[in-house]
Structures are given as structure tokens and as C-alpha cells.
C-alpha positions as CSV (number, residue, x, y, z in Angstrom):
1,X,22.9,11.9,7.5
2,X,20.5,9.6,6.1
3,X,19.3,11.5,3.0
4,X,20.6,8.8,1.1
5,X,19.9,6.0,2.8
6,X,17.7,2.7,1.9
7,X,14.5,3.0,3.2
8,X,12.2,-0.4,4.5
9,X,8.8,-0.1,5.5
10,X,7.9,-3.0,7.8
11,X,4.3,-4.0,7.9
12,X,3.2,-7.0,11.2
13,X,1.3,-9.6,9.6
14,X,-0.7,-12.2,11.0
15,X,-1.0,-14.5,8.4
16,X,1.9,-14.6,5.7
17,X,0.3,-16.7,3.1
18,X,-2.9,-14.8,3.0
19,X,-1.1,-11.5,3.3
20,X,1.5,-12.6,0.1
21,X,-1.1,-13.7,-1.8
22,X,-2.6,-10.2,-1.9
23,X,0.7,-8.7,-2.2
24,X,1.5,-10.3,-5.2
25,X,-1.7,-11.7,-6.3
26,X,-3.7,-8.2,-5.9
27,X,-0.9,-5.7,-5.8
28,X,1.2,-7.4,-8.2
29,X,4.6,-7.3,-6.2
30,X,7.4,-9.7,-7.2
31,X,8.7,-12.1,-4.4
32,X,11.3,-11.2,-3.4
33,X,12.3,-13.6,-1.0
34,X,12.2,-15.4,2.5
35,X,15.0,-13.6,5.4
36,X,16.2,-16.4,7.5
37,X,14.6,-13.7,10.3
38,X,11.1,-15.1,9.0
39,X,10.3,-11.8,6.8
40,X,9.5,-11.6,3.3
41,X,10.7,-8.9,1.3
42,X,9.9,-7.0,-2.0
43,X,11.8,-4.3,-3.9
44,X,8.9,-1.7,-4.7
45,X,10.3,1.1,-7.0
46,X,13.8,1.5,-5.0
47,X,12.6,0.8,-1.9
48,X,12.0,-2.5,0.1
49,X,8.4,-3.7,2.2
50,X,9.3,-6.2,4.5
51,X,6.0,-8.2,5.8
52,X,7.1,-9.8,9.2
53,X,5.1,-12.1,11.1
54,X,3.0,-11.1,14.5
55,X,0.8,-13.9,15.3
56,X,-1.5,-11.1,17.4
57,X,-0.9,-8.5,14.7
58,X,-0.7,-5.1,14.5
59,X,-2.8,-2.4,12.4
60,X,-2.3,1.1,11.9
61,X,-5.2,4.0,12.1
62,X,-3.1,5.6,9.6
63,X,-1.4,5.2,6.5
64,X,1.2,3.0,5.9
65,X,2.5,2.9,3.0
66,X,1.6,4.9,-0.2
67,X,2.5,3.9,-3.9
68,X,3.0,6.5,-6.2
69,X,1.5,6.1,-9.2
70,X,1.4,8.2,-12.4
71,X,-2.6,7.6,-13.1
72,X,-4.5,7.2,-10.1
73,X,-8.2,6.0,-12.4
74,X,-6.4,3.7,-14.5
75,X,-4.8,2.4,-11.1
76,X,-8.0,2.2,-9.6
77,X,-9.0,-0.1,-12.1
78,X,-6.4,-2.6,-12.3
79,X,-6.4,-2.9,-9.0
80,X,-10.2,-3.3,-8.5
81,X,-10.1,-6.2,-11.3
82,X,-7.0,-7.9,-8.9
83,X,-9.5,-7.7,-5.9
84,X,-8.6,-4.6,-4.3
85,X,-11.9,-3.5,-2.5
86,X,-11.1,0.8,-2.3
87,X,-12.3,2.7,1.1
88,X,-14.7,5.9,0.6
89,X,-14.8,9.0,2.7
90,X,-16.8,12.1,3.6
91,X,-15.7,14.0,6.4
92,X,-14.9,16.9,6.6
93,X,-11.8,17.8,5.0
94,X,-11.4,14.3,3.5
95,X,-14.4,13.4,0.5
96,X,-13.7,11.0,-1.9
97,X,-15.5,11.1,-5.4
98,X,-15.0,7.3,-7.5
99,X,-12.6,6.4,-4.1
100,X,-10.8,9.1,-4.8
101,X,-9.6,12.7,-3.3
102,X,-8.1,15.5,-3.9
103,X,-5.3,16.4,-1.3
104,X,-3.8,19.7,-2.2
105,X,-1.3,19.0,-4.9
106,X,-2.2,14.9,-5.1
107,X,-5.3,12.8,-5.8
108,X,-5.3,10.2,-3.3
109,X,-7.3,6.6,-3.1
110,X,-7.4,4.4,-0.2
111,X,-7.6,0.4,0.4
112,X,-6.7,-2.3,3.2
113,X,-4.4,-5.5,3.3
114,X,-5.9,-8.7,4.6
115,X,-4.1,-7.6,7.8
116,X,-6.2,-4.5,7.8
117,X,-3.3,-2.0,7.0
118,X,-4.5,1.3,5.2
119,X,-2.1,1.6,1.9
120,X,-3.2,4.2,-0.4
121,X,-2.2,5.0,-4.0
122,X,-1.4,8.5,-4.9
123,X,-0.8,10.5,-8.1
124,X,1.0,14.3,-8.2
125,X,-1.2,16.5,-9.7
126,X,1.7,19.1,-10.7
127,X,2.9,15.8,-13.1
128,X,-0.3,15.4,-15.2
């Protein structure tokens, strides 16, 4: 039934001007624009992220959103000269090498929003 059906993540934020100036400033996202509902939205490869505001906020343990990407170093990088500040892991299971791991048939790499929301970046492996 919804197969084909527009997908929005929404992500709380507590502060909207800090949290757009990473998403656009660090992340590189294009604006695109205020909702008279008081979110801002961006069109992210088909999809749309809505940041809403929650003046007590909200963060997930989790991931929320991941951005596939076709070279996960060379993301790495762009990202760390925009300001992005990459988590690193070892547990068991889950041990990143250069902030990144492999996760069966992806590398993953992990960071946090100003609103200290895990998003990640991942690349297929079967692709390269």
C-alpha cells in the first residue's frame, strides 16, 4: 500500500538556527523552506527531513537517519573539513577502524547533530 509513497523523516530540534546551520553549513543540505507549521524542510535525494521544533528536545539512542553515499573515505573527509566531528566504536560486534565499520554488506560511519541525533553515512559494498 505504501511502497510508493513519499517518505519524511522528522527530526525534534531544540534550537533551529543552530541545528540549520549544521544542516546546511556541515552537511551541505539546500533550504528548502519554512512550513507555516514551524518546520523546515529539505529534499535529500528523493526524500524529505523535516527538522521541527521541541523546545525540551528529543534525541534518539539510535540511528536516525542514514545518507547513502557512494564513497564513505572521501565522505569522511568532506565532512570532517565542514565540521562534522565522527563517533568511534569498539564493542563487540560494532569496531570502527578511521570512524568506520564494516556491517555485513555496507561500511558504515557515524556522527551527531547539534541536537545530539546519531545520523550515519553508509556506502554498499556490493556497489564498489
Amino acid at each position: 500500500m505504501l511502497s510508493h509513497a513519499a517518505v519524511t523523516t522528522m527530526l525534534p530540534v531544540k534550537d533551529m538556527a543552530r541545528a540549520r546551520a549544521f544542516y546546511e553549513g556541515c552537511l551541505g543540505l539546500e533550504p528548502g523552506g519554512l512550513r507555516p507549521d514551524g518546520k523546515f524542510v529539505y529534499q535529500v535525494g528523493g526524500s524529505t527531513l523535516a527538522l521541527f521544533p521541541k523546545p525540551e528536545g528529543t534525541k534518539a539512542d539510535h540511528t536516525a537517519i542514514s545518507f547513502h553515499v557512494a564513497d564513505i573515505v572521501a565522505s569522511i573527509d568532506a565532512l570532517q573539513r565542514a565540521g562534522v566531528t565522527f563517533e568511534d566504536y569498539d564493542f563487540p560486534g560494532l569496531k570502527t577502524e578511521n570512524h568506520v565499520c564494516v556491517l555485513g554488506a555496507e561500511k558504515a560511519a557515524w556522527f551527531k547533530d547539534t541536537e545530539g541525533n546519531y545520523l550515519c553515512i553508509h556506502e554498499d559494498l556490493a556497489t564498489r
